[in-house]
FIKOLZA-1660 file (N, C-alpha, C; in steps of 0.1 Angstrom, whole numbers, plus 5000, padded with zeros to 4 digits):
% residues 108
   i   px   py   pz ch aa at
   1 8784 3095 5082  A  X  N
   1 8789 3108 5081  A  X CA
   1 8779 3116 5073  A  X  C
   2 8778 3127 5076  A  X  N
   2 8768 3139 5071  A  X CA
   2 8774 3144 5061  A  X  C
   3 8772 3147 5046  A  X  N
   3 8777 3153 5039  A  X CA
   3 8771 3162 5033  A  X  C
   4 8770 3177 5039  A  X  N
   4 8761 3187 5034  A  X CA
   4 8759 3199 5028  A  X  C
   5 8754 3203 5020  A  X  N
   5 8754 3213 5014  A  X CA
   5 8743 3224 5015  A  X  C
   6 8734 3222 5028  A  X  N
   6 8723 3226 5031  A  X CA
   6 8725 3240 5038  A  X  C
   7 8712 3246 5032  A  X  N
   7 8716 3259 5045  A  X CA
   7 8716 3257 5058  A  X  C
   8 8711 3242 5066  A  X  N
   8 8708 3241 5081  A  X CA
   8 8707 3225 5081  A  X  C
   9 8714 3223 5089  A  X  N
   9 8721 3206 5092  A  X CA
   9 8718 3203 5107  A  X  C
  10 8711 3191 5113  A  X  N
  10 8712 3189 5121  A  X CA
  10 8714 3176 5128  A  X  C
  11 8726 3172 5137  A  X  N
  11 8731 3159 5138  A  X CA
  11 8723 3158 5154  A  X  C
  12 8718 3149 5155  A  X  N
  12 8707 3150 5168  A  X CA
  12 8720 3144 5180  A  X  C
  13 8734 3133 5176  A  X  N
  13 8738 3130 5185  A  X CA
  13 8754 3129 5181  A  X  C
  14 8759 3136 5180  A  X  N
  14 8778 3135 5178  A  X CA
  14 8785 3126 5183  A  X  C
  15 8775 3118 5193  A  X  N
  15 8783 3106 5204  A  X CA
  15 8779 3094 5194  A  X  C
  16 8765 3092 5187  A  X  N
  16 8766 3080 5188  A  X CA
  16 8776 3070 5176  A  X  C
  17 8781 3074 5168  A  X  N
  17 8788 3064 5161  A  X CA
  17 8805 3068 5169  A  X  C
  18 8808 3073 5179  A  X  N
  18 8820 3075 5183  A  X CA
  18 8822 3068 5199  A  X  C
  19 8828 3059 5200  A  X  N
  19 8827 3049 5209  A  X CA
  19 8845 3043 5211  A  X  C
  20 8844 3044 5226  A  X  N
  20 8862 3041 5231  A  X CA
  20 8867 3029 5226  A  X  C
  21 8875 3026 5219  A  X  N
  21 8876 3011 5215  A  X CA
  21 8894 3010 5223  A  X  C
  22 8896 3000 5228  A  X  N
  22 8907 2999 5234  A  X CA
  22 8920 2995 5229  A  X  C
  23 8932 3009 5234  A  X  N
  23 8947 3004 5227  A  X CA
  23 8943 3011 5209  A  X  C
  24 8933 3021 5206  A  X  N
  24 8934 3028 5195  A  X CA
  24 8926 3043 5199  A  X  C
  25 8927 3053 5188  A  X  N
  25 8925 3063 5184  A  X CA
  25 8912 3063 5177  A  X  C
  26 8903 3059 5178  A  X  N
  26 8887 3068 5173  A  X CA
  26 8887 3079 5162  A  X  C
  27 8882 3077 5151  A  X  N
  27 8879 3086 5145  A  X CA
  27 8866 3085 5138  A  X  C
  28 8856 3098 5140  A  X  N
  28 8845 3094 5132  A  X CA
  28 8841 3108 5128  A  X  C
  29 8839 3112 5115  A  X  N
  29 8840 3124 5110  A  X CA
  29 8818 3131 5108  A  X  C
  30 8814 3135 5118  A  X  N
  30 8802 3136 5119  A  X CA
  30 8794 3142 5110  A  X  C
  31 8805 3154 5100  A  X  N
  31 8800 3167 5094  A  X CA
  31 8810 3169 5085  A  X  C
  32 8809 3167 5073  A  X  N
  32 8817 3174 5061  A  X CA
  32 8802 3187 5055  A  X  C
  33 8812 3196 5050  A  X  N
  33 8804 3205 5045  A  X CA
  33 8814 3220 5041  A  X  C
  34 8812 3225 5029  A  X  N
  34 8822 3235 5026  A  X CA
  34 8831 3241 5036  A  X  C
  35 8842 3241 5033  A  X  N
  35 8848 3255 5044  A  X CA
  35 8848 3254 5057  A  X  C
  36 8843 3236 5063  A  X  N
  36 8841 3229 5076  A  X CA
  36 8833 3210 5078  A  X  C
  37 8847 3205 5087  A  X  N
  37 8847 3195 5091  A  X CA
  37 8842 3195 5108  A  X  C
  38 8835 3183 5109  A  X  N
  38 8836 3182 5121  A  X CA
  38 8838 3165 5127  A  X  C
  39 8842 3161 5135  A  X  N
  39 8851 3152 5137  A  X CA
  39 8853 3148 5152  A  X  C
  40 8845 3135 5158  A  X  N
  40 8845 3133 5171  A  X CA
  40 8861 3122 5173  A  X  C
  41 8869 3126 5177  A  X  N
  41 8878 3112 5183  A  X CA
  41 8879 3111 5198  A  X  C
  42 8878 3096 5200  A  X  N
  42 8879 3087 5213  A  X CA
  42 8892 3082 5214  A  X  C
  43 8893 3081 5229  A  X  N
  43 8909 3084 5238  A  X CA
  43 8901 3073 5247  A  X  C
  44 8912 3060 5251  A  X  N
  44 8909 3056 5263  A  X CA
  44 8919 3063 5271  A  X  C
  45 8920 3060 5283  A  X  N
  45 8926 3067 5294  A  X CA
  45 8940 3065 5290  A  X  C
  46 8947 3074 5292  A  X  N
  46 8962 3074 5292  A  X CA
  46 8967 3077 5276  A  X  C
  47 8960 3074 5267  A  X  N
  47 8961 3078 5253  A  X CA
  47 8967 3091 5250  A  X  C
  48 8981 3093 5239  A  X  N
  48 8983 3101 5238  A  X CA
  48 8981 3098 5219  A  X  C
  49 8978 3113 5216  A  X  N
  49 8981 3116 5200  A  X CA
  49 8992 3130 5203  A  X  C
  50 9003 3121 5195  A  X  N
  50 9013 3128 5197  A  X CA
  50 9015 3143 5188  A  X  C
  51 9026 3145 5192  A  X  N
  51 9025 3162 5184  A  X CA
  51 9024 3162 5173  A  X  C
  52 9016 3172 5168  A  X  N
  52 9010 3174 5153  A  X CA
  52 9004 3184 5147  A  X  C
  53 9005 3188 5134  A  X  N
  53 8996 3201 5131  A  X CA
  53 8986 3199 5122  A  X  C
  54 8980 3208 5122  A  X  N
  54 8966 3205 5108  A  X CA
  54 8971 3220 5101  A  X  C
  55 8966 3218 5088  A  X  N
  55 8969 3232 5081  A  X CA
  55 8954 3240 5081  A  X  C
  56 8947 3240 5091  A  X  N
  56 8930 3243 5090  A  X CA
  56 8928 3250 5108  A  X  C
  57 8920 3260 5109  A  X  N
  57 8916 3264 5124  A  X CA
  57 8914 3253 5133  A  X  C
  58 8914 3249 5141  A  X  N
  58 8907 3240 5152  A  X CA
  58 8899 3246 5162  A  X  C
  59 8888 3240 5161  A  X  N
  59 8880 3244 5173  A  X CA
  59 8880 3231 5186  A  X  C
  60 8885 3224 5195  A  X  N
  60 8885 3215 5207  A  X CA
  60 8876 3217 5215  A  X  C
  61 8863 3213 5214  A  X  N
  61 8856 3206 5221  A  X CA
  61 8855 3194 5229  A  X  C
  62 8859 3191 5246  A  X  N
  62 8859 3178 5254  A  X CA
  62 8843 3175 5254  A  X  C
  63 8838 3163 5249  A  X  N
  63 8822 3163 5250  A  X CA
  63 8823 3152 5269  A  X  C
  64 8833 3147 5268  A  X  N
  64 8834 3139 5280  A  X CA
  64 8848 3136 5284  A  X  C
  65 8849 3135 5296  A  X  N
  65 8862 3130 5301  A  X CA
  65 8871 3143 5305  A  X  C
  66 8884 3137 5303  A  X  N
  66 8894 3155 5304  A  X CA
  66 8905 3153 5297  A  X  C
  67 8909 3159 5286  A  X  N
  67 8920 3160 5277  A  X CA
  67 8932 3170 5283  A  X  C
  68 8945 3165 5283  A  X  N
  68 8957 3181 5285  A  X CA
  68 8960 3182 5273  A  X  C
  69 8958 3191 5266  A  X  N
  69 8962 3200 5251  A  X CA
  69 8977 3206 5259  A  X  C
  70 8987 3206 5249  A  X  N
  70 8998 3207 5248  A  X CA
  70 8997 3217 5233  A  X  C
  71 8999 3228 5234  A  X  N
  71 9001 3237 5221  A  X CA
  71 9006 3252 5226  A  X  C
  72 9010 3261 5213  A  X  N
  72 9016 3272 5215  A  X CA
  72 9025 3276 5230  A  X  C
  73 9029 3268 5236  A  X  N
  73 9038 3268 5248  A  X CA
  73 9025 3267 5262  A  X  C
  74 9014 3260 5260  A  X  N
  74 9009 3262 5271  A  X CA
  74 9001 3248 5272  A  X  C
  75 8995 3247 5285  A  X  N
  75 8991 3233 5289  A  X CA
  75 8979 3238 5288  A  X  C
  76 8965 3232 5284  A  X  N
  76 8953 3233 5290  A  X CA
  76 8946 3219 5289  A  X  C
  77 8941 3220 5300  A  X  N
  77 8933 3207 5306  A  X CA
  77 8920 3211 5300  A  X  C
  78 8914 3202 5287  A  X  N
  78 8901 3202 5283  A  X CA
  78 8888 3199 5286  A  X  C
  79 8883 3197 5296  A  X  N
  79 8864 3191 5305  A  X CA
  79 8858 3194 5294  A  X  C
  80 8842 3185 5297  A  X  N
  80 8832 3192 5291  A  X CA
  80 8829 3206 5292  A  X  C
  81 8822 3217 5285  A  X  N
  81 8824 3228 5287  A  X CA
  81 8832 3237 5282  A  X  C
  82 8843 3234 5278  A  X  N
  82 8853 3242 5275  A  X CA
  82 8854 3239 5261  A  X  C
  83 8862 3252 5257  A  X  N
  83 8867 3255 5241  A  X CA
  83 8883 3260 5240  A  X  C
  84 8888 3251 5229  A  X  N
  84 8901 3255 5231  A  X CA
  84 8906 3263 5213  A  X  C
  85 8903 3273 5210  A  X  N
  85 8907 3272 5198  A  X CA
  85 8924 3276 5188  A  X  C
  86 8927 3266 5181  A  X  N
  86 8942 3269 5176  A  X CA
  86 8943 3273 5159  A  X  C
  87 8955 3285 5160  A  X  N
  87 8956 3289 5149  A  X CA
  87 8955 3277 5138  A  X  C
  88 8957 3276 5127  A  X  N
  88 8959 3269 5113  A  X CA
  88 8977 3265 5114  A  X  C
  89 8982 3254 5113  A  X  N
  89 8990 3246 5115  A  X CA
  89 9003 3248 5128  A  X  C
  90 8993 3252 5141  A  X  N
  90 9001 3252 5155  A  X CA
  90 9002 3235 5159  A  X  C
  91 9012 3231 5164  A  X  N
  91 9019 3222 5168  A  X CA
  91 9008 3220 5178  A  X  C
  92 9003 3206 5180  A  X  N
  92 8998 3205 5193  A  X CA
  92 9001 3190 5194  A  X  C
  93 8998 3186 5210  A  X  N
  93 8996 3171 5220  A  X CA
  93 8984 3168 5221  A  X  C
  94 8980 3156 5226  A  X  N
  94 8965 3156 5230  A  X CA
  94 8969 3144 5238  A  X  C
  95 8967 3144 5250  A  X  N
  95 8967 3131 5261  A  X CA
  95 8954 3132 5268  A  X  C
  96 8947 3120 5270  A  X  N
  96 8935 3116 5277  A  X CA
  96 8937 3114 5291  A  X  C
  97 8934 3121 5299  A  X  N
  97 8935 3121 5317  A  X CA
  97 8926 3108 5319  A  X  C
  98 8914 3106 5308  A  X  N
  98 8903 3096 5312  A  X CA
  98 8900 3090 5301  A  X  C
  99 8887 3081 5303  A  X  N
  99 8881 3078 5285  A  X CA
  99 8875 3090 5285  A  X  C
 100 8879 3094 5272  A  X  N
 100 8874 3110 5266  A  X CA
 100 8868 3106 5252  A  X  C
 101 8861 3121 5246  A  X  N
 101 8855 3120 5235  A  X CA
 101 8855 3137 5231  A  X  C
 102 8866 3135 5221  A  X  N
 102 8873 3152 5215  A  X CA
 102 8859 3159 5198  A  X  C
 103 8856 3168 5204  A  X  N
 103 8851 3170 5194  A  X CA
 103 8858 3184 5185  A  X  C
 104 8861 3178 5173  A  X  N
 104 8874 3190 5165  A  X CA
 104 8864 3193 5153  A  X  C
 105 8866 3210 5150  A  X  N
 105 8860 3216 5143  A  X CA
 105 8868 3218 5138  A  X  C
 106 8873 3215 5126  A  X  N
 106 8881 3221 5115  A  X CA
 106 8875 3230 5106  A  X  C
 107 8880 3244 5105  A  X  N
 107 8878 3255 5096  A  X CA
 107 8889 3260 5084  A  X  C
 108 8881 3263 5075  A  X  N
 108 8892 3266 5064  A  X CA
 108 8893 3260 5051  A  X  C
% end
């Protein structure tokens, strides 16, 4: 994990210490640094993290695979590519359509 207080941080690869391990939840926290976390978790297929809130912004990044986000009354299917972002302690789901790899920006 990166722990920084630098004016300019650079993690060359967010994948590599974050790897599908089977029948669990992945967590590997890439980036601590004032005022922001960043945080890759792995999903094998069918994996759900059930409903829950954080008291901090989210930013949801899919780096692989496809996530259904369950929040604020709406479904969105997460791909690479996409950005999902949630207020500071909104209820959400997170189920794995595939083996995925979630990357969560916590702000705040």
């Amino acid at each position: 994990m990166e722990h920084t207080t630098l004016p300019v941080t650079h993690i060359a690869n967010v994948r590599a210490a974050a790897t599908v391990e089977p029948g669990r939840l992945g967590h590997s926290t890439v980036l601590a640094s004032p005022g922001v976390r960043v945080v890759v978790l792995t999903f094998e297929a069918g994996f759900t993290l059930k409903k829950h809130s954080v008291a901090k912004i989210l930013v949801m990044q899919a780096l692989d695979g496809c996530l259904r986000v369950t929040a604020g009354g709406q479904v969105t299917d997460l791909v690479p590519g996409a950005l999902l972002r949630l207020d500071a302690s909104v209820e959400h789901e997170v189920e794995a359509r595939e083996e995925s790899r979630l990357m969560l920006t916590l702000i705040g």
